[in-house]
C-alpha positions as CSV (number, residue, x, y, z in Angstrom):
1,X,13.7,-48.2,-42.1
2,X,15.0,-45.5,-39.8
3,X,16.0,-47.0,-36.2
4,X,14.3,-46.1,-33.2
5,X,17.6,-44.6,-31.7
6,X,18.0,-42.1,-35.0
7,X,17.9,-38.7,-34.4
8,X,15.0,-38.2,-37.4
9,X,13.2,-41.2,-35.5
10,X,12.5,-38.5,-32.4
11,X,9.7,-36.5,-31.8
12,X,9.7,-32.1,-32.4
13,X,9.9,-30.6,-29.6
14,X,6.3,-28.9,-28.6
15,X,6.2,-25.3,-28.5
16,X,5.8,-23.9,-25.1
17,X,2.0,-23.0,-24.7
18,X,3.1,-20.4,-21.6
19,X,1.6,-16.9,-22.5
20,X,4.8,-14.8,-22.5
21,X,5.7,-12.5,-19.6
22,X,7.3,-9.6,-22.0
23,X,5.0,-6.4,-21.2
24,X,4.0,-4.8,-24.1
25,X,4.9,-1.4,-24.8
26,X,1.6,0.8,-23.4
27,X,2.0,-2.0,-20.3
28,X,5.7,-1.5,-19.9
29,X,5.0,2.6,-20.2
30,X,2.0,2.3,-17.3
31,X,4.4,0.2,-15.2
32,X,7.2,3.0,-15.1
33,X,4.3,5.9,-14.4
34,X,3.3,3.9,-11.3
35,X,6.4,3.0,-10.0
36,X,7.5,6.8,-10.2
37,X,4.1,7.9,-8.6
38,X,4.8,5.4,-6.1
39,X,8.2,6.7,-5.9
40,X,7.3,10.0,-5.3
41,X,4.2,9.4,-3.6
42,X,6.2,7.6,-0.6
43,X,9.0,10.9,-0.8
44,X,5.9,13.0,0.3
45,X,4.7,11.1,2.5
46,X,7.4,10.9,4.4
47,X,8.5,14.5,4.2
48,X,4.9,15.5,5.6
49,X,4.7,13.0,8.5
50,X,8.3,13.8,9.3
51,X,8.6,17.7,9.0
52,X,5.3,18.9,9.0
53,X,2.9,16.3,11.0
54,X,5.8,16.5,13.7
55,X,6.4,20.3,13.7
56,X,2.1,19.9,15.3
57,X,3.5,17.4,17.9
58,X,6.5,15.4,18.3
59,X,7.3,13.3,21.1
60,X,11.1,12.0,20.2
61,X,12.9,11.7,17.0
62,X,12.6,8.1,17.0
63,X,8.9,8.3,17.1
64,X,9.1,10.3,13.7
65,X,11.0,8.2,12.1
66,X,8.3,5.7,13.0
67,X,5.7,7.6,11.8
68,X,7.0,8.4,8.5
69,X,7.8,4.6,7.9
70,X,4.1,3.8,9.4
71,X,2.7,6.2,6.9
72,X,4.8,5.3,3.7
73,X,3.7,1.5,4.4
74,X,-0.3,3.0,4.1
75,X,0.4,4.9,0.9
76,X,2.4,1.7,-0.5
77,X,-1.0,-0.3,0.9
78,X,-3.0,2.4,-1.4
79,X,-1.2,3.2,-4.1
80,X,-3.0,0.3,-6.5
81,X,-3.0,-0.3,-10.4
82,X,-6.7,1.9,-10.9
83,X,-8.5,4.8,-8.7
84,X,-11.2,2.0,-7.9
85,X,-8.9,-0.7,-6.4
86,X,-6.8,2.4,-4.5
87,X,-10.1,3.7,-3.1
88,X,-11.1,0.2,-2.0
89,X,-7.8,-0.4,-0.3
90,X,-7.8,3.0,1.2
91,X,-11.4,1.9,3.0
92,X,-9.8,-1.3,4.4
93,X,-6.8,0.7,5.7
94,X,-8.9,2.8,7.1
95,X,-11.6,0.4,8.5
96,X,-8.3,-1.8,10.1
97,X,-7.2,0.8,11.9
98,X,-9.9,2.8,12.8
99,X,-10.9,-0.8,14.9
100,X,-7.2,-1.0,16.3
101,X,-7.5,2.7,17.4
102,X,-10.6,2.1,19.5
103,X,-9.2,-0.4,21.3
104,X,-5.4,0.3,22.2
105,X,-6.8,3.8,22.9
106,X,-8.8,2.4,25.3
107,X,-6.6,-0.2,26.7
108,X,-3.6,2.0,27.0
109,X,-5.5,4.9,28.3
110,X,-5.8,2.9,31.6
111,X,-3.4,-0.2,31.7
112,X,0.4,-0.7,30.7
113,X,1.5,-3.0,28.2
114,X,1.4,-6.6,28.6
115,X,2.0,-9.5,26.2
116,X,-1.2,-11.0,27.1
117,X,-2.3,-7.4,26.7
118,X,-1.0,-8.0,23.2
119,X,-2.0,-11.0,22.1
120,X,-5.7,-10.6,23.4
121,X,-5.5,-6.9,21.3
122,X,-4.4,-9.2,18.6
123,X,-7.3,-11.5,18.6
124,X,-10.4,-8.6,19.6
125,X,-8.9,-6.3,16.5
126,X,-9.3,-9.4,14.3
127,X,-12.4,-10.5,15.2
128,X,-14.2,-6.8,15.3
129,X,-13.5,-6.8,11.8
130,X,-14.9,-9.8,10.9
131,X,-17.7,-8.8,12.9
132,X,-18.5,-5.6,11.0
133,X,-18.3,-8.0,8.1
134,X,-14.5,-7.2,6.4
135,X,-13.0,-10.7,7.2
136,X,-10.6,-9.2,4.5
137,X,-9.3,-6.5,7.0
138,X,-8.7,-8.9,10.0
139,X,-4.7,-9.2,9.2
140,X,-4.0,-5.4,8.9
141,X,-6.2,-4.9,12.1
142,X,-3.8,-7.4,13.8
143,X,-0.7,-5.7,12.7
144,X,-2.0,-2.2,13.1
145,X,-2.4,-3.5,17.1
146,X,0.5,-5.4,17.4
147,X,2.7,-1.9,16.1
148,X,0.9,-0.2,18.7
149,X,1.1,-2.0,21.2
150,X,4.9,-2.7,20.8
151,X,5.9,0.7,20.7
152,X,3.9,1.5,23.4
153,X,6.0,-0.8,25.6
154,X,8.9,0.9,23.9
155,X,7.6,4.6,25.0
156,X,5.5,3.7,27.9
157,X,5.3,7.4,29.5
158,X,3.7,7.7,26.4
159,X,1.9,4.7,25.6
160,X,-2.0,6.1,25.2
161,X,-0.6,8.9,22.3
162,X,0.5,5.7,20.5
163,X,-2.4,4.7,18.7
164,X,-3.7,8.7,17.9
165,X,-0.4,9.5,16.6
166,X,-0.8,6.1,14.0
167,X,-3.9,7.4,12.9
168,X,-2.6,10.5,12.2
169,X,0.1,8.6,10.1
170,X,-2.3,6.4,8.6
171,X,-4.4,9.0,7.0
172,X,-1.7,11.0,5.8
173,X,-0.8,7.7,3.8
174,X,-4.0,7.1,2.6
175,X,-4.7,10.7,1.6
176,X,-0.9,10.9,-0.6
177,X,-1.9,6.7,-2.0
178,X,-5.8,8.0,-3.0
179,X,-3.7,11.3,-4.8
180,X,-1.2,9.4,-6.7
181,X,-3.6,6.8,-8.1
182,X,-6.0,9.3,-9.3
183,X,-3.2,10.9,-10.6
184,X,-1.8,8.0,-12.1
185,X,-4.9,7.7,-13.8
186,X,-4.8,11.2,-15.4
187,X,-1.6,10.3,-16.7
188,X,-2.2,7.3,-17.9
189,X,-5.6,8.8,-20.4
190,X,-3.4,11.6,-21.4
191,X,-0.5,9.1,-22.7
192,X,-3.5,6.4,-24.3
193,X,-5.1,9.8,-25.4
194,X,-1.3,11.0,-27.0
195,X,-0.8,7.4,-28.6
196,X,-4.0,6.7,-30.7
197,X,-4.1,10.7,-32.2
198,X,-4.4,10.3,-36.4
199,X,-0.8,10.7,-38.0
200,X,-1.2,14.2,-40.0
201,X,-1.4,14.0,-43.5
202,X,1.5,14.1,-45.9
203,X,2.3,17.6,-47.3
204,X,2.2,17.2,-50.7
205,X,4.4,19.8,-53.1
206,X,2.5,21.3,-56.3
């Protein structure tokens, strides 16, 4: 009789039933074409809002810098893993801040900022959304507002260009995000295209 306590007395070890997280080799290959579209989707982004975008109008330097960040952050938002889901996020983006836009524009058109000011923004930019019926939008309204509102207090002589000049940013970033996914795309049906062509035949010598 083998004793309880014996090694051969134990139980095998079960296999781990966990699916493994290795990508496959066409997964591994899409993941490095959207990373570098991504990549060089944010490059241009940047490079538009900061040279060209501000070459139109420029208030300061450090308001450049924060609209190229501003706009890198709405390509990033964008830039998703198929043209559908990009286009879908670039409608949110757009739908979020279009709301936000209305109503620091109108706020800081008239009044200086106030944290009150802020916090009621805050809470009319969520619930617009929610009103319009894209509950889904609510959070990116409410950041959209509280950026604009904050740097508005930081440039107050300036404080009712604030939420034009994010708009401006913001569709730059969509515009580059709803580019590189469709790109992305194109690339990705030439490389499944590339990797399911017949092997030629054999040359065969007479």
């Amino acid at each position: 009789m083998i004793a309880a306590s014996s090694p051969l007395a134990q139980p095998a070890p079960e296999r781990s039933t966990r699916p493994s997280r290795r990508l496959s080799r066409p997964q591994a290959r899409s993941a490095v074409v959207e990373c570098v579209l991504l990549a060089v989707a944010c490059l241009i982004t940047f490079w538009l809002v900061r040279s060209a975008l501000s070459r139109v109008y420029s208030s300061s330097r450090d308001d450049d810098l924060l609209g190229g960040m501003w706009a890198v952050l709405a390509t990033i938002f964008v830039l998703r893993d198929s043209f559908g889901k990009s286009l879908a996020a670039a409608v949110s983006r757009m739908a979020a801040t279009s709301v936000s836009f209305v109503l620091c524009l109108i706020y800081l058109a008239f009044l200086p900022f106030h944290p009150w000011a802020l916090a009621v923004l805050v809470g009319a930019s969520a619930l617009a959304v929610m009103l319009i019926g894209r509950p889904g939008d609510a959070v990116t309204a409410g950041i959209t507002t509280a950026v604009i509102m904050v740097v508005a207090a930081i440039s107050p002589q300036h404080a009712w260009q604030q939420p034009i000049l994010r708009l401006a940013d913001t569709i730059v970033g969509v515009v580059v995000g709803a580019a590189a996914a469709w790109t992305g795309m194109q690339i990705n049906r030439f490389l499944s295209a590339r990797s399911v062509l017949p092997a030629p035949p054999n040359a065969t010598i007479d």
